[in-house]
N, C-alpha and C positions, 0 to 999 in steps of 0.2 A: 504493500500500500504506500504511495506517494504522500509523504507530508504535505501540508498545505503550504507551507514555508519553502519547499524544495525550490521552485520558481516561480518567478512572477513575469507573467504577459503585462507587463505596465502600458497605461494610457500613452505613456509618452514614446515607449518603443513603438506602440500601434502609430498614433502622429506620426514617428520621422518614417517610419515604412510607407504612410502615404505621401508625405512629403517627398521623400526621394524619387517612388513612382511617380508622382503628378509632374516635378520636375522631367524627369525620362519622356514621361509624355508629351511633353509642350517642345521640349527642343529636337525632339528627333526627326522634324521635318528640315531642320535648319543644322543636326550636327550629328555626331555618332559618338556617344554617352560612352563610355569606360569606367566600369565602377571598378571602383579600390575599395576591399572590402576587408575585415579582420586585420591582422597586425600589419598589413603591408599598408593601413592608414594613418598616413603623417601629417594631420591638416589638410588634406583633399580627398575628396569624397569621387570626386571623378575628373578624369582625364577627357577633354572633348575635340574633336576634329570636325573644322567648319565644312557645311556640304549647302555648295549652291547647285541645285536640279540637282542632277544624279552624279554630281563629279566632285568625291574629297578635295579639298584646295588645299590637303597638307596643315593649315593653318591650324596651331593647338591652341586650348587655354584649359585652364584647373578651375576648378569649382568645387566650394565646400558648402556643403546646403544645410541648414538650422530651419527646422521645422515648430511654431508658436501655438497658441490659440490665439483668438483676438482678444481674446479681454488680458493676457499677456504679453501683446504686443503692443499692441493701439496705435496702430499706423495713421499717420497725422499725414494731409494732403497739404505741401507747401505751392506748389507751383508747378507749371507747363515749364517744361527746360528747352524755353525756344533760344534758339541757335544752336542748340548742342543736338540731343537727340528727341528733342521734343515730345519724351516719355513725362509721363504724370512725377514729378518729385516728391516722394515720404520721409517724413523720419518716423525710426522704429526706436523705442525707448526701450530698450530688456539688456542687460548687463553682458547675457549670455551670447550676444551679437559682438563685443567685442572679442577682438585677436593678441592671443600672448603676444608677446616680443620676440620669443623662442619661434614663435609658426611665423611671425612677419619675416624673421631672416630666413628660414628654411624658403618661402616662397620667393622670396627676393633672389635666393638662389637657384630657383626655376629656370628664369629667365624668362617667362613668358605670362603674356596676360591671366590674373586672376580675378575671380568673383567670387564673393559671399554672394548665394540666394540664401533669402529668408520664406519659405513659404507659413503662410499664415490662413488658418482655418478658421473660419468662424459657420453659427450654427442660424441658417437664414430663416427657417423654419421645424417644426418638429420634424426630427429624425431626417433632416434635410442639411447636408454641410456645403461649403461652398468655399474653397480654395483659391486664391490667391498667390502669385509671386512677383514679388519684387528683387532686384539685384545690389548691388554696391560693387565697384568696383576698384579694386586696391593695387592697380596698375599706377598712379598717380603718389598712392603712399610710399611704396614700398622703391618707387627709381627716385622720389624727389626727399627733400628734407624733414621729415616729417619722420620717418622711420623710428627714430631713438626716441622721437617727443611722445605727447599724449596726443592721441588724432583722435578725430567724433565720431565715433565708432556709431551713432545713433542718425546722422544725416546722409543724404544725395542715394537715398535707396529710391530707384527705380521701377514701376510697376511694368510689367514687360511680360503681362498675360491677359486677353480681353478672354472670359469665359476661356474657353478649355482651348484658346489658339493662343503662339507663342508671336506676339509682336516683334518679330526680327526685323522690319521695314514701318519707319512710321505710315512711309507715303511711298510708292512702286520707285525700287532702287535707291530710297534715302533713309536719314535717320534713324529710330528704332536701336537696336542692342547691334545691328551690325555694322552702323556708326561710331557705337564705340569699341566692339572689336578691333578694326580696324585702327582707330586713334590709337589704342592702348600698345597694339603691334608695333608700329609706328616708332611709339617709345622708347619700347625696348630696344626697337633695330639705332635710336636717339641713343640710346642708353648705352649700348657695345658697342660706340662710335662708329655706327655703320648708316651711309644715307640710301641704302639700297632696302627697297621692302616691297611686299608683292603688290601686284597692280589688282587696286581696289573693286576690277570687276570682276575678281576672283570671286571675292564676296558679293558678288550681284547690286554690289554698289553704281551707283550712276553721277551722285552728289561730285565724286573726285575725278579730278583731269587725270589718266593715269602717270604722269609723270610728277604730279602734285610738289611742292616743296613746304612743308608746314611752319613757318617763318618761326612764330610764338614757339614750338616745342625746340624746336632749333637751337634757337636763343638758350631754354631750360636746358639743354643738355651742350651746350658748345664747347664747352673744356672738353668734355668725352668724345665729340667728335673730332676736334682740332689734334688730341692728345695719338689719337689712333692715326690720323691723317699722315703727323710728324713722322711717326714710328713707319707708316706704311714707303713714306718716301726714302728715310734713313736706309729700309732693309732693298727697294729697288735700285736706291741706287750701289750699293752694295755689289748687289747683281749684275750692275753695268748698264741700270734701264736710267736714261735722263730727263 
């Protein structure tokens, strides 16, 4: 006979298991989900590969997804993020949405765009639930200065789900989460002092010229660039290239 103590199916393991499916299901029109599951989870929950129509574009990003209810999250509507991705802005007030220090380095040493999803459940009616998700993206923290300090772990969450479809495009070819895929790439290619990165209708992007040059992140990373440049010249000419 099984004690009653032996194990518990807890509320909360039920949430993140739908959490994570509901996640799996909104993006797998737009990418091909990789769960990292048991002890090989090191602060990412999954690995993803961007897919426009039927063709991988190679392009990776990590994703670690925290699953709430709404009366513990209480997702606050700030603003329309016009100019940027012109997704709906939230902040999420719950403590457990913040990131050690330990997993900010660990993803920083990624090298590649990250997101915290937070999906959030609430109950619209009897025996009736209705899901939600919003993102945060920590591509911005984790290359810029911010990393060592306290960052707001609570704001610029994203909602990037209408009912059960995954808002990748706000408007056909722009905006939306593949807007900021795309930026956060970008970055990083900013970041390894490299100004070569893939052509943004990889991501069924339209918004970018494909040879784009993003002046403002440029600027934020220009040591990294400039540093890598030097070096690239010192070792060609080495080689006898002038």
């Amino acid at each position: 006979m099984i004690e009653n103590d032996y194990k518990k199916f807890t509320l909360q393991a039920r949430r993140g298991i739908k959490g994570e499916t509901f996640f799996e299901s909104l993006i797998c029109d737009y990418s091909i989900p990789h769960h990292v599951v048991g002890l090989k989870d090191l602060g990412i929950d999954y690995f993803c590969e961007w897919v426009y129509g039927d063709k991988p574009s190679g392009i990776l990003y990590a994703v670690q997804v925290k699953t709430f209810s709404e009366e513990t999250a209480k997702p606050q509507f700030i603003r329309i993020a016009e100019g940027y991705n012109y997704l709906n802005e939230f902040e999420i007030h719950n403590s457990n949405l913040k990131i050690e220090r330990k997993t900010l380095q660990y993803w920083q040493g990624l090298g590649i765009p990250v997101y915290l999803f937070a999906v959030v459940q609430s109950n619209i009616d009897k025996g009736k639930e209705q899901l939600n998700c919003f993102y945060k993206r920590f591509t911005p923290i984790i290359t810029g200065d911010t990393l060592l300090k306290d960052y707001a772990y609570y704001d610029k969450f994203y909602k990037v789900n209408y009912e059960d479809s995954f808002i990748a495009f706000k408007t056909p070819g722009a905006y939306g989460f593949a807007r900021d895929l795309f930026i956060d790439y970008v970055r990083w290619c900013y970041y390894k002092g490299s100004i070569s990165y893939p052509n943004p209708r990889t991501l069924g992007l339209l918004q970018f010229p494909e040879d784009s040059v993003f002046t403002d992140l440029l600027k934020t990373y220009k040591e990294r660039v400039c540093t890598a440049y030097d070096k690239t010249k010192v070792y060609l000419t080495q080689l006898g290239y002038r």
